[in-house]
C-alpha positions as CSV (number, residue, x, y, z in Angstrom):
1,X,124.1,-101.7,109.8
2,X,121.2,-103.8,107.5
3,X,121.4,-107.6,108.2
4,X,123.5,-107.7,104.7
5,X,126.2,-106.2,106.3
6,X,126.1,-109.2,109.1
7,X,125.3,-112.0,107.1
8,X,127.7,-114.7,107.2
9,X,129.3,-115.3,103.2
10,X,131.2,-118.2,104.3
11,X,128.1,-120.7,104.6
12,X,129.6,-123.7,106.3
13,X,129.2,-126.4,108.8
14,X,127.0,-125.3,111.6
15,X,129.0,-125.0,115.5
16,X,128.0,-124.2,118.5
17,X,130.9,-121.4,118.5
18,X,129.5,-120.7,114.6
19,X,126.1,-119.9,116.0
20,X,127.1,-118.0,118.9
21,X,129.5,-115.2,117.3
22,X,126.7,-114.6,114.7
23,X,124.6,-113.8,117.4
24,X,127.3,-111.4,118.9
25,X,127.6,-110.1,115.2
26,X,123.5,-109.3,114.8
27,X,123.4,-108.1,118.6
28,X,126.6,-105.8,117.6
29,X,124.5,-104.4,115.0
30,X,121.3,-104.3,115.6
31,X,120.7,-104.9,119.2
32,X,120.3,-107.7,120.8
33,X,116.3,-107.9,120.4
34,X,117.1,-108.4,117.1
35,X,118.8,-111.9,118.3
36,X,116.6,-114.7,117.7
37,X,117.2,-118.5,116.3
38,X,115.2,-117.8,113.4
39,X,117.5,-114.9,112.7
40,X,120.6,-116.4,113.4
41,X,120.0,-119.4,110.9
42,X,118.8,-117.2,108.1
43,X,122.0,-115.7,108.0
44,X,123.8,-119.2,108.6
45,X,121.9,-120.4,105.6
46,X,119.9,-123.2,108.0
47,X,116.9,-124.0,109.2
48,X,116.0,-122.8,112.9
49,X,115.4,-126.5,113.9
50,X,119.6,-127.1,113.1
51,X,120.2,-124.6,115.0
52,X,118.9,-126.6,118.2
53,X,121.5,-129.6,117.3
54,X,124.1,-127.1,119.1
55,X,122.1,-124.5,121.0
56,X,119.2,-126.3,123.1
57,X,117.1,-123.3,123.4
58,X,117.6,-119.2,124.0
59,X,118.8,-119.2,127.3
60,X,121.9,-121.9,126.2
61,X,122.6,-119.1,123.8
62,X,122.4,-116.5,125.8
63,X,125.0,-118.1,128.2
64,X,127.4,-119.1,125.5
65,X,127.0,-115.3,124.5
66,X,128.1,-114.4,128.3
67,X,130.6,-116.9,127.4
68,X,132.5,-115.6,124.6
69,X,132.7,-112.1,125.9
70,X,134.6,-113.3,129.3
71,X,136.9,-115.2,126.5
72,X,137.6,-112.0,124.8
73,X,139.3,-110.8,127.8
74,X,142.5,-110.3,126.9
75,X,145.0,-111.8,129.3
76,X,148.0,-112.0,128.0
77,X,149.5,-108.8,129.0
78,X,148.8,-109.8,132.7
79,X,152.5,-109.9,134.8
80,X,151.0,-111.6,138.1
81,X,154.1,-111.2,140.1
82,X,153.2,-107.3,140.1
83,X,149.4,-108.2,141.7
84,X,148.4,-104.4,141.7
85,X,149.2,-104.0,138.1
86,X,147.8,-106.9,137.1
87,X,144.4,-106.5,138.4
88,X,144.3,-103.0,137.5
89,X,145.3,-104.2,133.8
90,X,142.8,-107.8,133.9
91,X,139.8,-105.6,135.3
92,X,140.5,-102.7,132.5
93,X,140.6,-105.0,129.8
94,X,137.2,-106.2,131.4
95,X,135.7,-102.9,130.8
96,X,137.2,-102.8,126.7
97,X,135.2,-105.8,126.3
98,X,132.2,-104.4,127.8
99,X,132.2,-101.4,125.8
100,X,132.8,-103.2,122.7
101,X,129.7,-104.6,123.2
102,X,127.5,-102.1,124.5
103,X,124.2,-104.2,122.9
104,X,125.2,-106.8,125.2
105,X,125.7,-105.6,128.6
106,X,122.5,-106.8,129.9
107,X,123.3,-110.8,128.7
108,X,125.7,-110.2,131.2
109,X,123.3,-109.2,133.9
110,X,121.6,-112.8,133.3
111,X,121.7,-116.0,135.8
112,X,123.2,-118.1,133.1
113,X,125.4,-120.7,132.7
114,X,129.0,-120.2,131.3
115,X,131.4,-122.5,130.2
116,X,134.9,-123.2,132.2
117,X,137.0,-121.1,129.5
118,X,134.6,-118.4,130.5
119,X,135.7,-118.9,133.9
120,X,139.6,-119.1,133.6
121,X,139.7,-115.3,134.0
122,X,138.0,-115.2,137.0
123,X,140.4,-117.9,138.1
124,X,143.4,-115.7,137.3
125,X,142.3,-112.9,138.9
126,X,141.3,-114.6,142.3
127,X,144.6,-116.5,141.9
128,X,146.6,-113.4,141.5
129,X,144.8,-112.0,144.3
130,X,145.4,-114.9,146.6
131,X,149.3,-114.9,146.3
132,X,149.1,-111.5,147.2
133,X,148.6,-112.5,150.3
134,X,144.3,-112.2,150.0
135,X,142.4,-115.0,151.8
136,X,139.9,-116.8,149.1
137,X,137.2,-114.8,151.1
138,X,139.0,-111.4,150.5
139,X,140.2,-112.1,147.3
140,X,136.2,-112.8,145.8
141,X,135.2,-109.7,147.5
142,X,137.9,-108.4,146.1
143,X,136.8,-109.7,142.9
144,X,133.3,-108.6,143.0
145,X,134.2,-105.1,143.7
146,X,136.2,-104.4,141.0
147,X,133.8,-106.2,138.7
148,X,131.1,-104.4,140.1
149,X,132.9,-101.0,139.6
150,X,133.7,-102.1,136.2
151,X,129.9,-103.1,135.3
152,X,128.8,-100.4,136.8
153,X,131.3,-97.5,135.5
154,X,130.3,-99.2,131.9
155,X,126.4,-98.5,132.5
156,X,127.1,-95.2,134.0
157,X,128.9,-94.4,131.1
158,X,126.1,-95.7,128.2
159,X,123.5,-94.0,130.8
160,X,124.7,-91.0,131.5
161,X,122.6,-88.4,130.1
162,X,125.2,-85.4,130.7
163,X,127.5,-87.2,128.4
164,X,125.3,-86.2,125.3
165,X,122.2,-88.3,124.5
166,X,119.3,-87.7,123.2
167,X,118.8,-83.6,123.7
168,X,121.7,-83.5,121.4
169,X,124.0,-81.8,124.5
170,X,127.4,-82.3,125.2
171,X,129.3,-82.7,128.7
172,X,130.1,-78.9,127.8
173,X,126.8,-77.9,127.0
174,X,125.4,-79.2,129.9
175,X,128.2,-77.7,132.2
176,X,127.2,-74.7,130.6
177,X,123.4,-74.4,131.1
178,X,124.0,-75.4,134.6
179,X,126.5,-72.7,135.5
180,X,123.6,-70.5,134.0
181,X,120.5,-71.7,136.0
182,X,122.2,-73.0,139.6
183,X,122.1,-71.0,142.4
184,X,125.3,-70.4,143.8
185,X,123.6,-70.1,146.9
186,X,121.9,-73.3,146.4
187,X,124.9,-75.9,144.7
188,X,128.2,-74.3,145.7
189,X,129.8,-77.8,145.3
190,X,128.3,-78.5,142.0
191,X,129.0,-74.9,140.1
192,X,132.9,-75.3,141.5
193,X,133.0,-78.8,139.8
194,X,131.5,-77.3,136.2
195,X,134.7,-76.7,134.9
196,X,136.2,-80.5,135.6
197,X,132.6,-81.4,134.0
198,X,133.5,-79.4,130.7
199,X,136.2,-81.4,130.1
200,X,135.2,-84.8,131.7
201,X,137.0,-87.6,130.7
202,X,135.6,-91.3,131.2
203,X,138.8,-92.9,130.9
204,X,140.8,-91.0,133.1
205,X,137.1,-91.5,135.8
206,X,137.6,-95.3,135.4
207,X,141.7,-94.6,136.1
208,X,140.6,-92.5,139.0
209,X,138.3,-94.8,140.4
210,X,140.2,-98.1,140.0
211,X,143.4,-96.5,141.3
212,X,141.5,-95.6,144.4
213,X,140.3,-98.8,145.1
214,X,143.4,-100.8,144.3
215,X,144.8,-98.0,147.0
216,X,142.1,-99.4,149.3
217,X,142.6,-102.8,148.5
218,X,146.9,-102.4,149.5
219,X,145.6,-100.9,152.7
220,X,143.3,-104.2,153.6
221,X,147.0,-106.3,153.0
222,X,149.0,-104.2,154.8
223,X,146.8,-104.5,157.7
224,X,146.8,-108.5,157.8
C-alpha cells in the first residue's frame, strides 16, 4: 500500500488518539519501521514539533500503540458467569487482534507504559478468573499462560516456515518433500503425522491448544 493510500483526507485537529491510529494505519501498511513522527505528521498535515504537544517522544507512542490494540479487544461477547467460555472467547479475541496486526507484534513485546483502558481487559479476565474460584496468584498465572500461548501461537504462526514463505511452498508441499526424503527408519513419528501436516489448520491448532489448557486449568480448580 503507497503512503497515499494511508494518508489521512480529513486534516483536522491534532489528538493524541489522532496521532496514534495513524501510526497503526502506516505500521498496517508499511511496517512499523516505516513509523516515525516525521512520518506521522506529514500525513496529519503538521509539523513534527506538534506532534510532541500529544506524544512526548517515540517510546510514549509506542505505548499508546500497545495501547489501542489491547482496546481493540473485543469484549462484549464475554458471558463471565460461564468462566471457561469466557476466557476461551477473551483470549481468542486476543489472538484476532494480534493477527490483525501482524506489523505490530513486536510493540507488544516492549516494556512500555499503557494506559488504564488498556488494562481493563486484563482486569476482566483476572476477575473472571477469580470468581471461578482462582486465587489472585492462580488466576495471573493463569493469565500469563494463556497470553503467553496466544503471543506465542501468533509468532509461530507468522514464523512458521512450513506454512509457505519465502521458497514459495505450501504446508502440502512441504508434507510432501518430506515424505520423500525422511527415513522411515529415522522419523517414524514425523512421516505418520505428514498427512495431518497436509491439511494443517491454524485455527483449529489454537482451538486444540486452548481447549487443552482450559482442560488443565478446570483440573487445578477442581483440586482446591
Amino acid at each position: 500500500m503507497s503512503k497515499t493510500d494511508v494518508t489521512d483526507t480529513h486534516r483536522g485537529a491534532l489528538s493524541r488518539d489522532r496521532i496514534v491510529e495513524r501510526a497503526i494505519a502506516i505500521a498496517d501498511a508499511e511496517g512499523i519501521e516505516a513509523v516515525s513522527m516525521r512520518r506521522i505528521a506529514s500525513d496529519l498535515g503538521a509539523t513534527p514539533m506538534a506532534l510532541y504537544n500529544h506524544v512526548a517522544n517515540k517510546d510514549e507512542l509506542m505505548g499508546g500503540i500497545a495501547g489501542q490494540l489491547l482496546r481493540e479487544i473485543d469484549v462484549s461477547k464475554l458471558d463471565p458467569t460461564d468462566w471457561a467460555a469466557a476466557i476461551k472467547t477473551g483470549y481468542t479475541e486476543f489472538r484476532r487482534v494480534l493477527l490483525c496486526h501482524p506489523n505490530l507484534f513486536s510493540v507488544l513485546q516492549r516494556k512500555t507504559e499503557v494506559s488504564p483502558d488498556a488494562l481493563r481487559p486484563i482486569e476482566l479476565a483476572m476477575s473472571i478468573l477469580q470468581s471461578a474460584g482462582f486465587s489472585p496468584e492462580e488466576a495471573l498465572k493463569a493469565h500469563w499462560t494463556l497470553s503467553g500461548f496466544a503471543m506465542g501461537h501468533v509468532l509461530w504462526q507468522m514464523t512458521n516456515p512450513l506454512l509457505g514463505g519465502d521458497d514459495g511452498m505450501t504446508m502440502q508441499a512441504h508434507a510432501m518433500h518430506h515424505r520423500a526424503t525422511l527415513s522411515a527408519d529415522d522419523f517414524p513419528c514425523l512421516i505418520a503425522a505428514l498427512p495431518a501436516m497436509e491439511a494443517y489448520d491454524m485455527d483449529a491448532c489454537w482451538e486444540w491448544g486452548i481447549d487443552a489448557i482450559i482442560e488443565g486449568l478446570k483440573v487445578k480448580l477442581a483440586s482446591h
